[in-house]
C-alpha positions as CSV (number, residue, x, y, z in Angstrom):
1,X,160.5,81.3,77.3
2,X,162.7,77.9,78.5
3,X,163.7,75.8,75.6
4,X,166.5,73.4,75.7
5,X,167.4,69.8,73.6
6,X,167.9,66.6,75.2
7,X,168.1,62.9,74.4
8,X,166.0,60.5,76.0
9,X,167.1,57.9,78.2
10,X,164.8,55.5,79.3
11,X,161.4,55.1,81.7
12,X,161.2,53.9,85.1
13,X,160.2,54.5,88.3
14,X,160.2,57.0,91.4
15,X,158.2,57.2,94.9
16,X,156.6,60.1,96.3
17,X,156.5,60.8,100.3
18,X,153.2,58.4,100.7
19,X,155.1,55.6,99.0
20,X,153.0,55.6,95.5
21,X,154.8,54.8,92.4
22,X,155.3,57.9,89.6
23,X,156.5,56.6,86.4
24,X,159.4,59.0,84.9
25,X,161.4,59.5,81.7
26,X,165.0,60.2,82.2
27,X,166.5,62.7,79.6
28,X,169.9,63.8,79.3
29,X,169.4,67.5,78.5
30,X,172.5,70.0,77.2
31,X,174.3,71.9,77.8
32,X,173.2,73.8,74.5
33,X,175.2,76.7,73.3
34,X,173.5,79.9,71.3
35,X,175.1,79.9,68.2
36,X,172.9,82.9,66.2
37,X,170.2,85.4,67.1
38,X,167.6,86.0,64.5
39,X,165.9,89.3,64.2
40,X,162.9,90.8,62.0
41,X,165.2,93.3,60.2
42,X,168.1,90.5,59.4
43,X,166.0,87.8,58.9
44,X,162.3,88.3,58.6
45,X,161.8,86.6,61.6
46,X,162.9,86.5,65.6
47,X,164.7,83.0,66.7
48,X,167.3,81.9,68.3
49,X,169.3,79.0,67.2
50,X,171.0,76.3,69.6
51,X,173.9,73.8,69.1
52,X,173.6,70.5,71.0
53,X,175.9,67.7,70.8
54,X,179.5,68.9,69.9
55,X,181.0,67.4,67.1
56,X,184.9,65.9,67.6
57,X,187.6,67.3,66.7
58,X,188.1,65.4,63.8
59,X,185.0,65.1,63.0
60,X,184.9,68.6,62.3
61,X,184.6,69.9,58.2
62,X,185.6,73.0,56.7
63,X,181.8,73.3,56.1
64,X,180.6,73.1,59.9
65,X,183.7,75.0,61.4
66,X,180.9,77.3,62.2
67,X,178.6,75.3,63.5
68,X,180.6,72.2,64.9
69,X,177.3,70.6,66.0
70,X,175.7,67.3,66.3
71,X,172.1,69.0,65.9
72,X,171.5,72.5,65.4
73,X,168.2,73.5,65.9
74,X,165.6,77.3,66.4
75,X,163.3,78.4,68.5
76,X,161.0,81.0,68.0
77,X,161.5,84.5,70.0
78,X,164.1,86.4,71.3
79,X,165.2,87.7,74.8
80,X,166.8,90.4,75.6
81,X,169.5,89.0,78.0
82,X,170.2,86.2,75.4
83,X,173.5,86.5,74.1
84,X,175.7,84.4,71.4
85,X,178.1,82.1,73.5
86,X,175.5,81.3,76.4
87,X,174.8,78.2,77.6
88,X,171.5,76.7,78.0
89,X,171.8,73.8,81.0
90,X,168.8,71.9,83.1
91,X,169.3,75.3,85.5
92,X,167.0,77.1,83.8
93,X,164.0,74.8,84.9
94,X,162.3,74.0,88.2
95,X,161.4,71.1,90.1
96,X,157.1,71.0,89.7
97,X,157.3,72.7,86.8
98,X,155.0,71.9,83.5
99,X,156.8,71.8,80.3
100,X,155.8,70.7,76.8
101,X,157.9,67.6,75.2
102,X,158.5,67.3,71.3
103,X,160.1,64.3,69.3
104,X,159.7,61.4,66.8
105,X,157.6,58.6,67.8
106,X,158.7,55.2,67.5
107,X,158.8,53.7,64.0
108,X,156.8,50.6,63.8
109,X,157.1,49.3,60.0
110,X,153.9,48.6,57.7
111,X,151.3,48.4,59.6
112,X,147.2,47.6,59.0
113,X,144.6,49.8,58.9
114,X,143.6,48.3,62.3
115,X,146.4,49.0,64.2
116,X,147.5,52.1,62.2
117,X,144.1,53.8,61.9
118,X,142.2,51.9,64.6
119,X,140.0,50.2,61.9
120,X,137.4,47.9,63.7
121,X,138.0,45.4,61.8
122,X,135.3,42.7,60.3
123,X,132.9,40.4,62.0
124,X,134.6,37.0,63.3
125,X,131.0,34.8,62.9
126,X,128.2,34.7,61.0
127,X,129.6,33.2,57.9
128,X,132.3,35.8,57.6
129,X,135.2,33.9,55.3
130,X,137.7,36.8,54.8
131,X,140.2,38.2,56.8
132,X,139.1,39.8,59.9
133,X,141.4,42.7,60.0
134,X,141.2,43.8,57.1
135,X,139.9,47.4,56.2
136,X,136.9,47.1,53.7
137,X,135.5,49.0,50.4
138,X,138.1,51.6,49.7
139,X,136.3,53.3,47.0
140,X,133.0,54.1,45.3
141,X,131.9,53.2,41.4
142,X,131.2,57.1,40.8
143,X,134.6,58.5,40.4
144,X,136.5,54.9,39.6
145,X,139.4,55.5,41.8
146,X,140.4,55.4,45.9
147,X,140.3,59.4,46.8
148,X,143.1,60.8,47.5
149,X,143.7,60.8,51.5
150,X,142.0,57.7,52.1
151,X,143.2,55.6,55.6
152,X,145.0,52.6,54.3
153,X,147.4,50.5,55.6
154,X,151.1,52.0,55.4
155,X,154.3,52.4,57.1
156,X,153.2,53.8,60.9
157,X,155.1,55.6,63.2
158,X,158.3,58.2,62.6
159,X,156.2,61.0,63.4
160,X,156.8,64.2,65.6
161,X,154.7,64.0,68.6
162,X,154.0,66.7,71.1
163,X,153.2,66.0,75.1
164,X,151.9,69.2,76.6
165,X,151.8,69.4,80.9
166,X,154.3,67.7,81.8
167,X,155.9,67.5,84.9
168,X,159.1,67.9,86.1
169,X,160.2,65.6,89.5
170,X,163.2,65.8,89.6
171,X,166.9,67.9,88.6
172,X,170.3,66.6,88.4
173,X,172.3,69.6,87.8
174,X,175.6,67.8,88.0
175,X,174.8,65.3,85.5
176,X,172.2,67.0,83.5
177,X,169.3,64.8,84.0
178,X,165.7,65.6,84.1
179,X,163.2,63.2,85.9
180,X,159.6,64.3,83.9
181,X,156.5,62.6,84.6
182,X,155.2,60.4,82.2
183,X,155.8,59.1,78.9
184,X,157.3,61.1,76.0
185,X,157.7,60.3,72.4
186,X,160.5,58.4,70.8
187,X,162.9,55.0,71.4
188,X,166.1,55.1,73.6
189,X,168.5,58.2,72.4
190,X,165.8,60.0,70.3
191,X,166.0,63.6,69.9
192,X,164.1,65.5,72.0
193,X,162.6,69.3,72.2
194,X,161.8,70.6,76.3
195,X,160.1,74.1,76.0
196,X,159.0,75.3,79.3
């Protein structure tokens, strides 16, 4: 079980020996520190919590002197040679390696049901005078009302998304950078959740 928390830099570019373009993410990934260990006969459940992000000095309220963390987040499971105090760092992963990617996807404000819901969207000829994009009937005469959990236009984005099999390229254990494969959820400096 690998599981550290990272920030997201930005997308670009690497070659491969044969000179063909792989589009990366770069995140910036710890170092975490374990800050609690949670077992069934404590607390119900098995987890282990991380810190990421310290919090300045002055920053720092009597409230979190425990915990003087940006983000504090858990993971579910233990390990046996997990200990409170120990640092999680890029280390712990391989170069090839898959590894599943969790954040928030990019907010994109009210949106139609077109481009939230991918809606088709109304005929452009044949004497069709309304809006094209707009999404149609939304109810019946029987029960008088829109059900509940109807698709309708709405504020889109802001939600977590998952990425399973992605692929590690390349480590930068002096820097903490990891090069994976692809695209992963989220803006520039979004939170981000590796778990290998």
């Amino acid at each position: 079980m690998k599981y550290i928390l990272a920030r997201k830099i930005e997308m670009t570019q690497m070659f491969d020996e044969n000179g063909k373009v792989i589009p990366v993410t770069l995140v910036a990934a710890g170092p975490c520190e374990i800050l609690q260990l949670k077992t069934k006969e404590s607390d119900g459940y098995e987890a282990v919590q991380i810190g990421f992000e310290p919090l300045k000095e002055k920053k720092v309220t009597k409230s979190v002197k425990t915990k003087p963390y940006k983000h504090v987040k858990e993971f579910r499971g233990l390990e046996d040679e997990k200990k409170v105090g120990d640092k999680i760092d890029v280390s712990i992963f391989k170069e090839g390696e898959k590894v599943k990617v969790s954040g928030l996807s990019k907010g994109k404000g009210f949106q139609g049901g077109v481009k939230r819901h991918g809606f088709h969207g109304k005929s452009a000829t044949h004497g069709v005078k309304h809006e094209h994009r707009t999404i149609g009937s939304v109810g019946y005469s029987v029960p008088g009302r829109v059900v509940k959990g109807r698709k309708m236009p709405g504020r889109t984005g802001t939600e977590r998304n998952t990425v399973k099999n992605l692929i590690i390229k390349r480590i930068d254990k002096t820097s903490n950078i990891l090069a994976i494969k692809g695209a992963i959820p989220g803006r520039r400096g979004t939170l981000i959740e590796i778990r290998g």
